[in-house]
C-alpha positions as a printed NumPy array, in Angstrom:
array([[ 84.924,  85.297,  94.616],
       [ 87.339,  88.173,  95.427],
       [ 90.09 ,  87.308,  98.539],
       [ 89.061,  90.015, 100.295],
       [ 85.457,  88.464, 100.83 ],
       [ 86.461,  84.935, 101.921],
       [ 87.506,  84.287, 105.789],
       [ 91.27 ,  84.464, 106.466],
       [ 92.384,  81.445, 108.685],
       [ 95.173,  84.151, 110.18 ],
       [ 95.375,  87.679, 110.589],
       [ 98.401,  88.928, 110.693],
       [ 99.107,  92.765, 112.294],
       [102.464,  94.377, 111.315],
       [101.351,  98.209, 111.433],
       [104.342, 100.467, 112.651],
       [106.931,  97.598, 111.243],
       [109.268,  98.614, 108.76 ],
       [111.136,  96.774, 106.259],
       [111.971,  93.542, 106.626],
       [109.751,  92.774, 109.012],
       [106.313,  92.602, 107.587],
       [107.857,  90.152, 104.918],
       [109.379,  88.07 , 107.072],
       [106.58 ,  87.728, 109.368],
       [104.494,  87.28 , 106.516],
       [106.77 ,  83.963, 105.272],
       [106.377,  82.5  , 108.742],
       [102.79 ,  83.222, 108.444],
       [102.241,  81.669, 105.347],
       [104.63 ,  78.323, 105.789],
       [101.734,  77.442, 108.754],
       [ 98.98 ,  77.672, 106.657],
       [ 97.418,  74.699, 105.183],
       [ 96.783,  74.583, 101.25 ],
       [ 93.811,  77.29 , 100.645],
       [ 93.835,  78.761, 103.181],
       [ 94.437,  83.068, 103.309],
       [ 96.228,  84.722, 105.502],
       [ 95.392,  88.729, 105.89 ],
       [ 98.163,  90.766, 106.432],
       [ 97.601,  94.391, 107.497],
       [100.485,  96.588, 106.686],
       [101.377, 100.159, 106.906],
       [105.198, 100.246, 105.347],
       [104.365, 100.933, 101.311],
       [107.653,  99.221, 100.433],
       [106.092,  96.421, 101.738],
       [102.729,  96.23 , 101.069],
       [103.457,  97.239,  97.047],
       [106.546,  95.617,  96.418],
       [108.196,  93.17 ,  98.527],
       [105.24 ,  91.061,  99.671],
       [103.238,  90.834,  96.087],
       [106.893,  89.93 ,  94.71 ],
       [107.292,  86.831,  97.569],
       [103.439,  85.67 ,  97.191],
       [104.232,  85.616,  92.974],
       [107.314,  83.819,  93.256],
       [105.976,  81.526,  95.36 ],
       [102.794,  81.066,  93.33 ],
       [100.306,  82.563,  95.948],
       [ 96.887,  84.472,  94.629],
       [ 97.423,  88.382,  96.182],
       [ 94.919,  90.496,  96.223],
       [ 95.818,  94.115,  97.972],
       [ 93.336,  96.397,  99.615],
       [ 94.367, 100.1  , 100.329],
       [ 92.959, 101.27 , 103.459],
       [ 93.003, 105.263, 102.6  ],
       [ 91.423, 106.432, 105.665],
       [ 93.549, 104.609, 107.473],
       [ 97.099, 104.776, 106.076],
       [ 97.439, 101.304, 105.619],
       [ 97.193,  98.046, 103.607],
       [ 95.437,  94.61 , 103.819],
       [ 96.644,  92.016, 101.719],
       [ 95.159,  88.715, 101.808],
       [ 97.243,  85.576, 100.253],
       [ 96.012,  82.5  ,  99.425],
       [ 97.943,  79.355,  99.739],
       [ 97.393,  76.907,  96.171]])
């Protein structure tokens, strides 16, 4: 089953923040969660959403899957916690 179709435990909103920000909040987010749980992160900075977050969730060994949102300018990126 595809991320995108399972129920995040957290929603996170960081439209209109720029770099750092979405990453950082996205850390936080993620050092809450409980092991399998996904958080949903909806982005609209494209440094963000294509680089710096997929490059935190690999390092730290977190399954990414990224959604882009054309109509909307914007990303959704659900992370799952091993």
């Amino acid at each position: 089953m595809a991320l995108k179709d399972e129920s995040p435990a957290q929603t996170l909103d960081t439209l209109g923040r720029v770099c750092p920000y979405p990453l950082l909040l996205t850390k936080k987010a993620m050092e809450k969660l409980s092991s399998g749980q996904i958080l949903k992160v909806l982005c609209d900075a494209p440094a963000s959403a294509e680089d710096s977050i997929p490059r935190y969730a690999e390092k730290s060994g977190f399954s990414l899957e990224t959604v882009k949102v054309e109509d909307k300018g914007m990303w959704e990126i659900f992370i799952k916690k091993p």
